[in-house]
C-alpha positions as MATLAB code, in Angstrom:
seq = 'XXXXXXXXXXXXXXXXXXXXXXXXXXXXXXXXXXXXXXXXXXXXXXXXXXXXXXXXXXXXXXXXXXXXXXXXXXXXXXXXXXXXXXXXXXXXXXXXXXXXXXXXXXXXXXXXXXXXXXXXXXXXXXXXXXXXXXXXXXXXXXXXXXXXXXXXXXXXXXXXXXXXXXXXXXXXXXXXXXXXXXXXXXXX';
ca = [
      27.831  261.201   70.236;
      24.227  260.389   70.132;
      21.778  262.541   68.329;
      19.099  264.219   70.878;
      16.158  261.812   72.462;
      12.999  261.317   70.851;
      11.127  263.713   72.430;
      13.881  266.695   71.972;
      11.717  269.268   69.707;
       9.364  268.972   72.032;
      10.997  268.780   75.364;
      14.919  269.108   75.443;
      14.866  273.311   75.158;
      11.699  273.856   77.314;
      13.799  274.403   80.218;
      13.782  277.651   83.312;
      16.277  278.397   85.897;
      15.364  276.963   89.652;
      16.170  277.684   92.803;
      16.407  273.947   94.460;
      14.303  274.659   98.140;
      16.427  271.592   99.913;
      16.680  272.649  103.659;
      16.362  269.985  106.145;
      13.046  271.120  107.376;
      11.623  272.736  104.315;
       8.472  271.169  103.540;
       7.870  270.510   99.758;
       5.273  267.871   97.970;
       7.595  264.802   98.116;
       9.095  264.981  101.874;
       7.964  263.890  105.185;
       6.061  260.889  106.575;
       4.117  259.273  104.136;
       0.418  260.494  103.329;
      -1.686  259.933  100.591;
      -1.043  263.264   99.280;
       2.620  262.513   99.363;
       1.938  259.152   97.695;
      -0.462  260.703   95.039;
       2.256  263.245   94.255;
       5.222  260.250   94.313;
       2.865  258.217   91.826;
       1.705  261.501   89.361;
       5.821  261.719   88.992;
       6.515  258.275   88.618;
       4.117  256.375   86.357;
       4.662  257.452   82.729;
       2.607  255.627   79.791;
       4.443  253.227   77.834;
       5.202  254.778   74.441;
       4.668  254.060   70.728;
       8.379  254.412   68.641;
       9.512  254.961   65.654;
      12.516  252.860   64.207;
      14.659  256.238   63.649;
      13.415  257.491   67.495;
      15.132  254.095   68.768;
      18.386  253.769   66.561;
      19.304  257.637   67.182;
      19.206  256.625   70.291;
      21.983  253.861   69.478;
      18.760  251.292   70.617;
      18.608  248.452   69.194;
      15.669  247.333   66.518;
      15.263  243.937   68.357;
      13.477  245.586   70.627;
      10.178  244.501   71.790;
       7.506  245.870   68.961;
       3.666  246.390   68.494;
       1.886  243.796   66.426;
       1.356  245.706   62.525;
      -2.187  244.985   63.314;
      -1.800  248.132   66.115;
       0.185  250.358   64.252;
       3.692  248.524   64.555;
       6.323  250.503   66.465;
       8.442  249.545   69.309;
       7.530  249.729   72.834;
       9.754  251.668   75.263;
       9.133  254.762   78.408;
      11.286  257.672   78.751;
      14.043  256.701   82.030;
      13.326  259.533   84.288;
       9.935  257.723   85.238;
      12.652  254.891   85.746;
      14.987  256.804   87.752;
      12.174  258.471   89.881;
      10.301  255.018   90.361;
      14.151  254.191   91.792;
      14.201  257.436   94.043;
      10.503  256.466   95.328;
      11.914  253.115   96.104;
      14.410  254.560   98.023;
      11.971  256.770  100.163;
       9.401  254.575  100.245;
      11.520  251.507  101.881;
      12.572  253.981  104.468;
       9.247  254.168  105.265;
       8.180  250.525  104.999;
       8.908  249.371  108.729;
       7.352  253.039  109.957;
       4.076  252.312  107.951;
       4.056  248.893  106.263;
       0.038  249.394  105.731;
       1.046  252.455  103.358;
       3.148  250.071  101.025;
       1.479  246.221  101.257;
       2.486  245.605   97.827;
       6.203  246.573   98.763;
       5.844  244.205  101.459;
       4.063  241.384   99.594;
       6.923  241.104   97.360;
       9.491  241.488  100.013;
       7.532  238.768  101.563;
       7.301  236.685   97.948;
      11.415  237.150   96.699;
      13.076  239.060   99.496;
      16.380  238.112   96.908;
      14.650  239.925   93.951;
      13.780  242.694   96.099;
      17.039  242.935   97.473;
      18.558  243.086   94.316;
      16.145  245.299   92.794;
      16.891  247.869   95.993;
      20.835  247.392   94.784;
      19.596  248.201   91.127;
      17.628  251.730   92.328;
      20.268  252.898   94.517;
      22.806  252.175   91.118;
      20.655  253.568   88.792;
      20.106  256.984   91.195;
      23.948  256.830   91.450;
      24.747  256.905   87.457;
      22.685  259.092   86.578;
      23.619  261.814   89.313;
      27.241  260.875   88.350;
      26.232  261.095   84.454;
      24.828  264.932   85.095;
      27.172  265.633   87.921;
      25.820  268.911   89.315;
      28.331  271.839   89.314;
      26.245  274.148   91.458;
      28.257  276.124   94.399;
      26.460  275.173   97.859;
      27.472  277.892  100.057;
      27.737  277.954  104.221;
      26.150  280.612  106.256;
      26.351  280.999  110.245;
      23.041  280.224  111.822;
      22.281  281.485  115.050;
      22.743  278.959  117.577;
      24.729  276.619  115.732;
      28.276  276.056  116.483;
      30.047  276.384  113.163;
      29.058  277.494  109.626;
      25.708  275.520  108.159;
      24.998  274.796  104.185;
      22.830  276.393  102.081;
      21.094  274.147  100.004;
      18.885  276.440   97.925;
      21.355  276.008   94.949;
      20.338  277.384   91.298;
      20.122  274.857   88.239;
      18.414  274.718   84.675;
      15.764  272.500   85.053;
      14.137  270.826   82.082;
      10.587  271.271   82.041;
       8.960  268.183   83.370;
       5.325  269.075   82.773;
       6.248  268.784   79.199;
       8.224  266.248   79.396;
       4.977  264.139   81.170;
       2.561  265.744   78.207;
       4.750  264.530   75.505;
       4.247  260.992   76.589;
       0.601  261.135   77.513;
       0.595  262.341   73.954;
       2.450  259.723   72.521;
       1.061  256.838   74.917;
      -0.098  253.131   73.241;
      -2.609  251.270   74.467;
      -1.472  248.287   76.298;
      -4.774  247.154   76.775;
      -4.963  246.235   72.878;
      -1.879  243.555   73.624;
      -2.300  240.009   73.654;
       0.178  237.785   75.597;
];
């Protein structure tokens, strides 16, 4: 077994209980037609710094020390991000490709590169929908989802407002602002 990440006295215990709000029609910060509301709250979830890491942080993670590294002139320490800004950026993918023939003026970068390498595209579309796949199957959810009888419906409908311990993301996204490098200092 591998010992906890990094950022686990900081992060791994700070967790509450939540009650997922996952109707159909229930509106929350990430749903719906794109707007730039909806695409400043996709990007505040998504873009994480690049961190600074110690040579322990990596190997208990069973990481390799080959890893790309800081120059000693910055400090030293290996470069690396925590991988639920990589398995969000994935799940924005997802959503926001949905979205790309709808409003293609929302997402011109998306487009330019579709435009550029549709193969790289299409293969990094494969690698998001993979990556969302492990990890749901790595943390397989055992939450009950009950049915109820809706009025007007003709047979019982789920209830997706399903309980789970949540880790606390706000501090995961402070511990990395507060361990962030500056990649502007990089040469290369």
């Amino acid at each position: 077994m591998k010992a906890a990440p990094a950022y686990a006295d900081d992060v791994r215990y700070q967790q509450h209980f939540e009650i997922f709000q996952a109707a159909f029609w229930q509106k929350t910060p990430f749903k719906g037609p794109p707007t730039p509301e909806i695409l400043e709250k996709w990007e505040h979830i998504t873009t994480h710094p690049v961190l600074n890491l110690t040579a322990e942080e990596v190997t208990s993670q069973g990481l390799s020390i080959d890893s790309a590294q800081y120059p000693k002139s910055l400090g030293g320490g290996y470069m690396g991000y925590v991988e639920s800004s990589h398995q969000l950026h994935c799940l924005h993918t997802l959503w926001a490709t949905k979205h790309l023939i709808k409003y293609p003026e929302l997402f011109p970068n998306m487009l330019a590169k579709q435009q550029e390498d549709p193969e790289l595209e299409d293969a990094h579309f494969e690698h998001c929908v993979d990556v969302v796949r492990q990890r749901l199957m790595c943390t397989a959810d055992p939450a009950i989802v009950t049915f109820q009888w809706i009025m007007g419906l003709p047979r019982p409908y789920p209830n997706f407002h399903t309980g789970h311990m949540c880790t606390d993301y706000g501090a995961l996204r402070d511990w990395t602002d507060r361990r962030a490098a500056d990649l502007d200092k990089l040469e290369g």
